[in-house]
VOKENU-829680 format. One line per field, with one value per atom (N, C-alpha, C, O, CB): residue number from 1; residue in one letter; atom name; x, y, z negated. Coordinates in nm, 2 decimals, padded with zeros to 4 digits. Last residue first. Glycine has a CB too. Layout:
residues N
num	NUM,...
residu	A,...
atome	CA,...
c1	X,...
c2	Y,...
c3	Z,...
END
This chain:
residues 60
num	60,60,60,60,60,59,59,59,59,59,58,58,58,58,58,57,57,57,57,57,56,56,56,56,56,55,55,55,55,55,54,54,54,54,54,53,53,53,53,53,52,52,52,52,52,51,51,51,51,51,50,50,50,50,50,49,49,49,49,49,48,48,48,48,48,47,47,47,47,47,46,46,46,46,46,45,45,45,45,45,44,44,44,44,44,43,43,43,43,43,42,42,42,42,42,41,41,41,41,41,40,40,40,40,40,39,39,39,39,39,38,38,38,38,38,37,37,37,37,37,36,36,36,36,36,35,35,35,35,35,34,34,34,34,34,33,33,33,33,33,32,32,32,32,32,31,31,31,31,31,30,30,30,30,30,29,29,29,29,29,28,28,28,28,28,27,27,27,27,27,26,26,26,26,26,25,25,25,25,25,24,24,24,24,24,23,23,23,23,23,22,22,22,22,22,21,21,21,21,21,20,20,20,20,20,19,19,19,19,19,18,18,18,18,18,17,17,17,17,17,16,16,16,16,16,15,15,15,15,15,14,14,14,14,14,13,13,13,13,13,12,12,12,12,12,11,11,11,11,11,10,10,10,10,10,9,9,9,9,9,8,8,8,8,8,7,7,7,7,7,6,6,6,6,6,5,5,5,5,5,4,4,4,4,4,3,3,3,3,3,2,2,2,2,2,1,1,1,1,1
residu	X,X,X,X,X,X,X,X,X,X,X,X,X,X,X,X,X,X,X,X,X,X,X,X,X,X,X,X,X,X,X,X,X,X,X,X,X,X,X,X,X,X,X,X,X,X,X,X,X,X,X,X,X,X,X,X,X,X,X,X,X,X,X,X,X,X,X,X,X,X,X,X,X,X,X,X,X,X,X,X,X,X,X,X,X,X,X,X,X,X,X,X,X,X,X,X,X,X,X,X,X,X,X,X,X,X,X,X,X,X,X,X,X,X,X,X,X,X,X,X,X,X,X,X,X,X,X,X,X,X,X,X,X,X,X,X,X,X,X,X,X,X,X,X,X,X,X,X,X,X,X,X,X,X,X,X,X,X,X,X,X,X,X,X,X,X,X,X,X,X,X,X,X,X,X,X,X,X,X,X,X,X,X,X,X,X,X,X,X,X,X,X,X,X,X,X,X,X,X,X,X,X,X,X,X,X,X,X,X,X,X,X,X,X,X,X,X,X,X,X,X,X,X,X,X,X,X,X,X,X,X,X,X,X,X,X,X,X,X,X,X,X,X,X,X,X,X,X,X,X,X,X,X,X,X,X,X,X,X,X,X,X,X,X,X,X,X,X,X,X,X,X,X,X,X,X,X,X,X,X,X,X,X,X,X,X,X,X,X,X,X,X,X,X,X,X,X,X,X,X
atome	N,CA,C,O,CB,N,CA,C,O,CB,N,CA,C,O,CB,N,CA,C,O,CB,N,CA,C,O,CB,N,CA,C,O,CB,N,CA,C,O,CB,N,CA,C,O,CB,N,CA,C,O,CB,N,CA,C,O,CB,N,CA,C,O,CB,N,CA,C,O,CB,N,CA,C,O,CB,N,CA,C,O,CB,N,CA,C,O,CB,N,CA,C,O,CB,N,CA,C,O,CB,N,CA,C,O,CB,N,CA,C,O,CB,N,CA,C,O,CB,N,CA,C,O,CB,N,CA,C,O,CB,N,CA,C,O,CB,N,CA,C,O,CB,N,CA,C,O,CB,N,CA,C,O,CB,N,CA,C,O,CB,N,CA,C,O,CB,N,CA,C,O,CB,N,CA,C,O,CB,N,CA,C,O,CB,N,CA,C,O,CB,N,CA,C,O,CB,N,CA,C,O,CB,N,CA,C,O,CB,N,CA,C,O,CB,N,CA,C,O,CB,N,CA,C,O,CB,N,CA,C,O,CB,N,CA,C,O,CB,N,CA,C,O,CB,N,CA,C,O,CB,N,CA,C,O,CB,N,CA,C,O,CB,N,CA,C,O,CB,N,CA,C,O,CB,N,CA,C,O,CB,N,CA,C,O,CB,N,CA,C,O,CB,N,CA,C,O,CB,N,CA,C,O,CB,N,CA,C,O,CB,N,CA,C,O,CB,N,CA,C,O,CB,N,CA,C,O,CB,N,CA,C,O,CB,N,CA,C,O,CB,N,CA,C,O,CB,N,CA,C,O,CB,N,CA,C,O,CB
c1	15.30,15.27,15.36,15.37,15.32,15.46,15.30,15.26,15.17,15.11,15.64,15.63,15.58,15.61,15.64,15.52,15.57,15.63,15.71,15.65,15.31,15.26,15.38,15.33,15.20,15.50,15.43,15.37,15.37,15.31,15.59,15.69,15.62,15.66,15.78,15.44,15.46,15.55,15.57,15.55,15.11,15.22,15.30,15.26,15.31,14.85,14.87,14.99,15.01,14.78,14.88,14.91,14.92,14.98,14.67,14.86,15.01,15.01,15.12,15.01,14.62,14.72,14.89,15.00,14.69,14.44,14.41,14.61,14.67,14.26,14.47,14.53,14.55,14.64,14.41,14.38,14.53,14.58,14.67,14.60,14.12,14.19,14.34,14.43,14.13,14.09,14.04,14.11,14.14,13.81,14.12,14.17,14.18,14.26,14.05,13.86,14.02,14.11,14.22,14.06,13.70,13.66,13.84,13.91,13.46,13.76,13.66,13.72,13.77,13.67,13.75,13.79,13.71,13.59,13.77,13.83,13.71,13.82,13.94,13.65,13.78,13.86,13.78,13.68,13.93,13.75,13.66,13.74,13.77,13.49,13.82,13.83,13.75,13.72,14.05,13.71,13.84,13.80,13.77,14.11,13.68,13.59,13.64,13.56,13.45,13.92,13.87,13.75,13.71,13.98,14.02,13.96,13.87,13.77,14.09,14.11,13.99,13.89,13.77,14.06,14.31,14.22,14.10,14.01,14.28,14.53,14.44,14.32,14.25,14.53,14.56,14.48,14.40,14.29,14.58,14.75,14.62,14.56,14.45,14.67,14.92,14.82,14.70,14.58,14.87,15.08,15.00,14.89,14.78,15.10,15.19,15.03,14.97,14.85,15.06,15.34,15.17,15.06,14.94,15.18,15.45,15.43,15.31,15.19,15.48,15.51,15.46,15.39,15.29,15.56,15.46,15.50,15.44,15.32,15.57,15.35,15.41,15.53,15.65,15.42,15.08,15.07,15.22,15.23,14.99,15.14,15.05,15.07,15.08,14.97,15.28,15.32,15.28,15.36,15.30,14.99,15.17,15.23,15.24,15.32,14.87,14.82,14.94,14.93,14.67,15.08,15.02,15.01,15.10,14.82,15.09,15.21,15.18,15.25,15.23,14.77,14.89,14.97,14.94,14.98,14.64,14.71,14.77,14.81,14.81,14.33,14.49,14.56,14.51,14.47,14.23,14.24,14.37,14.48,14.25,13.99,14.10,14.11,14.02,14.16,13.76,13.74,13.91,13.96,13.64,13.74,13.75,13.78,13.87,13.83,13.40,13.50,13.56,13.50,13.50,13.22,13.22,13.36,13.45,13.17
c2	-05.03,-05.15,-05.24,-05.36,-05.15,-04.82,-04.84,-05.01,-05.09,-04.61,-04.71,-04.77,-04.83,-04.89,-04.73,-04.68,-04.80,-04.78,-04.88,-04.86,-04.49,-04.58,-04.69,-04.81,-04.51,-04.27,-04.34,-04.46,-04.55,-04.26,-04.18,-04.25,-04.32,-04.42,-04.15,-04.11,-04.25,-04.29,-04.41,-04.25,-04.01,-03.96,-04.11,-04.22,-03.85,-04.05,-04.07,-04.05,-04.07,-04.00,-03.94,-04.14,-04.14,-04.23,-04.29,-03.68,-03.74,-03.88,-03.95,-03.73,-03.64,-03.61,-03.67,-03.68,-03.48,-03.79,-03.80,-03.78,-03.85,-03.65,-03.66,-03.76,-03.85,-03.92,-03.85,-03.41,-03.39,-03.58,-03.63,-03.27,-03.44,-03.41,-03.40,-03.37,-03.21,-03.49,-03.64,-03.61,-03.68,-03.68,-03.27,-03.37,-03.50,-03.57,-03.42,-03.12,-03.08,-03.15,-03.12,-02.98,-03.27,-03.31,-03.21,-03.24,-03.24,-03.43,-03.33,-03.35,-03.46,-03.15,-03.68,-03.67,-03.53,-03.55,-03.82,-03.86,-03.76,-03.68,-03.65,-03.63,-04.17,-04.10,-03.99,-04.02,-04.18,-04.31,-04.30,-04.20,-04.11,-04.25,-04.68,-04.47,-04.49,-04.58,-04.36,-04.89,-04.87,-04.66,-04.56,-04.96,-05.00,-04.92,-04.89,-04.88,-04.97,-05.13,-05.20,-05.12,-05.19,-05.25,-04.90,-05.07,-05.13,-05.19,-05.20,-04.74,-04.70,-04.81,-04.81,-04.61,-04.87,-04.89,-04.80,-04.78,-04.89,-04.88,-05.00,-05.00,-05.10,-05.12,-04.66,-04.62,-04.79,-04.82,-04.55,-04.64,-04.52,-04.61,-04.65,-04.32,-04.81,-04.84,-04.75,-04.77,-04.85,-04.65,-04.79,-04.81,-04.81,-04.93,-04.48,-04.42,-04.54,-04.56,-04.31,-04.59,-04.53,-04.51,-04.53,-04.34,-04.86,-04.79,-04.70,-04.73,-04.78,-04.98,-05.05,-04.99,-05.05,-05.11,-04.82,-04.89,-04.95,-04.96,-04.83,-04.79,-04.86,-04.84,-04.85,-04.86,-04.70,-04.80,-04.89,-05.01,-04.76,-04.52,-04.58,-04.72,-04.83,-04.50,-04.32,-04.37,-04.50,-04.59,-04.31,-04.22,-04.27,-04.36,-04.47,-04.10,-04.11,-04.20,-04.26,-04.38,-04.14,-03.88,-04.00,-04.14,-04.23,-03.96,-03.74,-03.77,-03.90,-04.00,-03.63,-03.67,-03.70,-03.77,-03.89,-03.59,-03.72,-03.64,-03.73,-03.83,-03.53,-03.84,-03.88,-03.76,-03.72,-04.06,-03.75,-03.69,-03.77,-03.77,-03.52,-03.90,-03.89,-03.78,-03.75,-04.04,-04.01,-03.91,-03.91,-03.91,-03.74,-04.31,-04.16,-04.11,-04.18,-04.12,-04.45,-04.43,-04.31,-04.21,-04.48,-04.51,-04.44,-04.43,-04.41,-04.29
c3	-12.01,-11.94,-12.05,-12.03,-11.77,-12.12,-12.22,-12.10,-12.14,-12.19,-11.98,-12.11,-12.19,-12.29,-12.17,-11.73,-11.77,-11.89,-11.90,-11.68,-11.82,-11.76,-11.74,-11.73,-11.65,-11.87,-12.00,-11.95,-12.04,-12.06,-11.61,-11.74,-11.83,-11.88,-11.84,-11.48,-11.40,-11.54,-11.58,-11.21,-11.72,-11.64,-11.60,-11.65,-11.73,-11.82,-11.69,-11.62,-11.50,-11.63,-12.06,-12.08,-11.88,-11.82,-12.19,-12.03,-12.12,-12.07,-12.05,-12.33,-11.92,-11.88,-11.95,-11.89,-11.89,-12.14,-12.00,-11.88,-11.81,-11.98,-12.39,-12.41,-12.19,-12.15,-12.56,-12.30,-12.29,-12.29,-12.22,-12.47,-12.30,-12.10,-12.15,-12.07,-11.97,-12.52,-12.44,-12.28,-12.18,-12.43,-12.64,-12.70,-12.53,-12.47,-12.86,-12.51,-12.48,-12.52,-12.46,-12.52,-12.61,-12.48,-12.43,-12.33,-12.42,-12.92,-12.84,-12.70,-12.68,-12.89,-13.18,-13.05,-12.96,-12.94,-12.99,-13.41,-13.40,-13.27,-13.28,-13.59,-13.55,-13.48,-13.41,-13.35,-13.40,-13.83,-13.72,-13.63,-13.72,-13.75,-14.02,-13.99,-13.84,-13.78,-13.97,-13.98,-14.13,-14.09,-14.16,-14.07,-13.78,-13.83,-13.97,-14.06,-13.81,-13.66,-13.73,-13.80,-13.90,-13.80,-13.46,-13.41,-13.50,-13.46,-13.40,-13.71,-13.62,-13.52,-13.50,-13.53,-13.76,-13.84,-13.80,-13.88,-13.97,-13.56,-13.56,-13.67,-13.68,-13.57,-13.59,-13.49,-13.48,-13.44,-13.34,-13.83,-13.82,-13.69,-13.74,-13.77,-13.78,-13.86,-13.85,-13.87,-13.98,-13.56,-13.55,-13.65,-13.61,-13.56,-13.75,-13.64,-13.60,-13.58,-13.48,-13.93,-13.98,-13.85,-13.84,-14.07,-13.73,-13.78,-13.85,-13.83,-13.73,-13.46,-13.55,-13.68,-13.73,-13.58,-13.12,-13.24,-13.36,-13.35,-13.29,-12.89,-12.89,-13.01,-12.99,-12.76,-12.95,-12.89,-12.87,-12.84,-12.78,-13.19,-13.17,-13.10,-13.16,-13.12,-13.03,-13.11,-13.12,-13.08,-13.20,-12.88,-12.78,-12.89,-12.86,-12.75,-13.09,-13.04,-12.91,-12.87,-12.99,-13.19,-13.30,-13.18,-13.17,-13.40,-12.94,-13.03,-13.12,-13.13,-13.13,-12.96,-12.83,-12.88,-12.88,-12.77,-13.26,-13.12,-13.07,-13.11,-13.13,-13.40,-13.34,-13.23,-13.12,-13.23,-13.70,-13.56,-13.54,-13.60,-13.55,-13.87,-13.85,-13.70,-13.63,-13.85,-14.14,-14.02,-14.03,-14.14,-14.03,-14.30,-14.31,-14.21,-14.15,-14.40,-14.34,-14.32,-14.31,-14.30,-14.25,-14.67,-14.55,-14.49,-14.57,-14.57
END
């Protein structure tokens, strides 16, 4: 069974632009390695943080 994770804000930013545990945390949610457990106040913060004009060219 995979193992249930919570990415925050913080983790999942990480995530995309490094190499590191949260990289590995999140690529092993890609890989059904873990399952990422997400609610609907998680999903309007990750909404607000990735939409800002700074993250949007870091993350391009």
């Amino acid at each position: 069974m995979p193992t249930l994770i919570v990415l925050d804000t913080n983790i999942l930013v990480s995530a995309m632009i490094g190499t590191g545990y949260s990289h590995q945390a999140l690529a092993a949610c890609f890989k059904a390695q873990a399952v990422p457990l997400i609610g609907a106040n998680l999903l309007a913060e990750y909404e607000a943080i990735l939409y800002r004009p700074e993250r949007i060219s870091i993350l391009s």
